[in-house]
C-alpha positions, 0 to 999 in steps of 0.5 A: 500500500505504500508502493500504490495503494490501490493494489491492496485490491490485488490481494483482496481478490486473490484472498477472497476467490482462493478462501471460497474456492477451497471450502467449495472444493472440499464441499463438493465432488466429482467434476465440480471439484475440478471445476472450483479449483480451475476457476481458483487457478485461471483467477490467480494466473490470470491477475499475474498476467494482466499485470506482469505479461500484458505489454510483454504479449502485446510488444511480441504481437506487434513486432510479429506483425509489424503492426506500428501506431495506430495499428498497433495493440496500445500498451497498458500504463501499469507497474508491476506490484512488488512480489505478485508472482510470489503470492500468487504461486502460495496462494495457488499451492493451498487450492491445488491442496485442498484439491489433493486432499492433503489440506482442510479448506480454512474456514477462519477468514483471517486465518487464510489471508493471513497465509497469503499475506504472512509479512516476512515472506510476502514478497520474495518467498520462501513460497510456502505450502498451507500444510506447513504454514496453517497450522502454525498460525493457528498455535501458541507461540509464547517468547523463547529467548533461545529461539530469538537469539538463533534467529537474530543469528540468522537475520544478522547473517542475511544482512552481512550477505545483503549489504556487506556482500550483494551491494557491494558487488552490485557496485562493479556489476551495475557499471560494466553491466550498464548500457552503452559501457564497453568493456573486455572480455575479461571485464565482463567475465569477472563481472559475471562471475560477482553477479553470480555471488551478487544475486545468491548473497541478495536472494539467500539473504532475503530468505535468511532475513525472512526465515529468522523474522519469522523464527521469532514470531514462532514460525518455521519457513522452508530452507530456500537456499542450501550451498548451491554453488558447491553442486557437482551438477546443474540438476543437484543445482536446482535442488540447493537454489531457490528450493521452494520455487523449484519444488513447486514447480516440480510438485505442480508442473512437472510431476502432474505432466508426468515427470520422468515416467512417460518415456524419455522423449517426454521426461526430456519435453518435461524439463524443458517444458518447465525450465521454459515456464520457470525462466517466463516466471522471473520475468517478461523478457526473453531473456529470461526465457532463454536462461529458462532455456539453458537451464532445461537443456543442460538438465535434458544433457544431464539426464542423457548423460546420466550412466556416461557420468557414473561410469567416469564417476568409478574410473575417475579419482572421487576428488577429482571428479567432484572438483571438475564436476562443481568447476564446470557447474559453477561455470555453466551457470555463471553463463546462463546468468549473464542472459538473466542479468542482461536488459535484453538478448542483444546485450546478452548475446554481445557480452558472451561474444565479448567473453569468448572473443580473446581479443588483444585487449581482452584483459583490459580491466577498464572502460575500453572506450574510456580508459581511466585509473578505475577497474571495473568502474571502481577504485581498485580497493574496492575490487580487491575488498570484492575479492576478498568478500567473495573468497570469505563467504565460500569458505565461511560456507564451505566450513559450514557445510563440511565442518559443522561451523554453526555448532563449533561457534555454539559451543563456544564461550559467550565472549568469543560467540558475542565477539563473532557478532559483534565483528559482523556488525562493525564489518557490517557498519563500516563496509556495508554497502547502503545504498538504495539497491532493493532486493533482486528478487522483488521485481518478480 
């Protein structure tokens, strides 16, 4: 309401359409079951594309026909609201529930909208499902100090990932990135790859700083992210990054088309049928289709690939097959991130190009129409410092993962624990980046 305060509406009549539908469809059977639920679904959907894909259609209408001026299909004067496809994909998981079965409808009015509308998560996810959410805003929740101080634990990590790290980055990114700049290939490159650090530290730092809100209040949300950037495949990728969207589409898309059972060429058409979808979710540009694209082609690769890859798995030292299995992951995915960053398939196209160009100025770190004593459009402290950030989050990570770094620093005296947060803060508060950069994922 803040933003446009009529769009309050949005969510008004998404709220009241879902909460009669699902008592509809637990009320009734047979067809008129499915029926309810299709009217649920084509009302969500169809508010998600009036308003996120309208001109997107209307844009590809008019240039498919060259249709100009007056000729043309007008475009609709309207902004995206914050987060629409986020609640609209939660609100559509509890009819399709109620629908399975494996969700009462909620008959308490408040109860449900409040399901839809839960603060933390409102407008980048995690995406909840109703058997996971409902129930817990139904229970006491009295004040735990433990379960505060773990969640303010949480909630501090997301920030120092945020500001610290993701608008840092952004700094380096936001500038070589920026139309009309041109620069090596070695630029964009590096560029690329603190764009890869830049959107997980800024996504997954959302999701930490929504969980542990929620944490305090009394309710647990889903793990959304989970070191995906160690994954030894794009597949084990799509299961550590963005674990509540990815579900959902496999839950709601891709298993009801028949998942891997159908065949092969089918399960090939279902990855790529819902990678597509997934890219067109993030955003209306074919941009993102086409990162859609990459990501379910790779997936079909994988799955072809799938004996080839464990017969080398045997042959092959376990070390060095992991380490080259998570180099070229962590490789294919920085590519396909240039297309979601890029503002449209020509700059996407041109920035690749450039990359694979090597060219006899390709490891100039500077504007190479400009020039200048910056790299990358910053002082060179200030790429160093990125360095630096980034080599300290993966193995701040990687001791997380391997070594149980949570539970050593628990273990330890309140002095040093209280030390670690309090060097986090200041590190925070002294280069932190505070700048006006919202979250990435809010666009969507």
């Amino acid at each position: 309401m803040a933003f446009i305060p009529v769009y309050i509406l949005i969510l008004f009549f998404t709220i009241v359409i879902d909460y009669f539908a699902g008592i509809l469809i637990e009320n009734t059977t047979h067809q008129k079951r499915k029926w309810w639920l299709v009217m649920s679904l084509m009302a969500n959907v169809g508010v998600l594309a009036y308003f996120k894909y309208y001109n997107f259609f209307i844009d590809n209408i008019n240039t498919a026909f060259n249709l100009q001026g007056d000729s043309g299909f007008s475009f609709l004067g309207i902004i995206l609201p914050i987060g629409l496809s986020f609640h609209t994909f939660q609100a559509m998981s509890y009819t399709i529930e109620v629908y399975r079965g494996n969700q009462k409808a909620e008959r308490h009015f408040g109860i449900y909208a409040l399901y839809v509308m839960f603060y933390p998560q409102l407008v980048a996810g995690p995406i909840e499902r109703p058997q996971n959410v409902i129930h817990q805003l139904k229970e006491k929740h009295s004040f735990d100090y433990g379960r505060a101080v773990s969640s303010m634990q949480i909630i501090l990590w997301g920030l120092v990932k945020k500001i610290l790290i993701a608008d840092r980055l952004a700094i380096v990114v936001n500038e070589v990135y920026r139309p009309g700049t041109t620069y090596s290939g070695s630029a964009y490159l590096v560029a690329t790859i603190f764009f890869a650090v830049q959107i997980y530290c800024d996504f997954s730092g959302y999701s930490d700083i929504a969980i542990g809100t929620a944490r305090i209040l009394g309710i647990d949300l889903m793990k959304n992210f989970d070191t995906p950037y160690f994954s030894k495949s794009v597949t084990e990728f799509w299961r550590r990054w963005h674990i509540s969207l990815s579900t959902w589409f496999r839950d709601y898309v891709y298993i009801p088309l028949g998942g891997s059972k159908k065949g092969k060429f089918r399960w090939y058409f279902n990855l790529l049928f819902v990678f597509l979808i997934s890219g067109l979710w993030h955003g209306a540009n074919w941009t993102f289709v086409i990162w859609g694209g990459l990501l379910g082609f790779a997936l079909v690769i994988e799955a072809i690939t799938r004996k080839f890859r464990g017969r080398m798995a045997e042959r092959l030292p376990a070390g060095l097959f992991n380490s080259a299995s998570r180099l070229i992951t962590l490789s294919f995915i920085c590519l396909t991130w240039i297309f979601f960053r890029a503002g449209n398939v020509t700059q996407a196209t041109d920035i690749v190009a450039t990359i694979f160009s090597f060219s006899p100025d390709y490891f100039k770190l500077t504007n190479v129409n400009l020039g200048g004593v910056s790299y990358l459009g910053v002082p060179q402290w200030q790429l160093v410092a990125c360095l630096l950030l980034i080599v300290s989050l993966f193995t701040i990570e990687w001791l997380y993962k391997e070594y149980g770094l949570k539970n050593w620093l628990e273990q330890k005296p309140t002095y040093i624990r209280w030390g670690a947060y309090y060097a986090m803060i200041i590190f925070l508060l002294l280069f932190g980046a505070f700048t006006t950069n919202e979250f990435i994922y809010f666009q969507f």
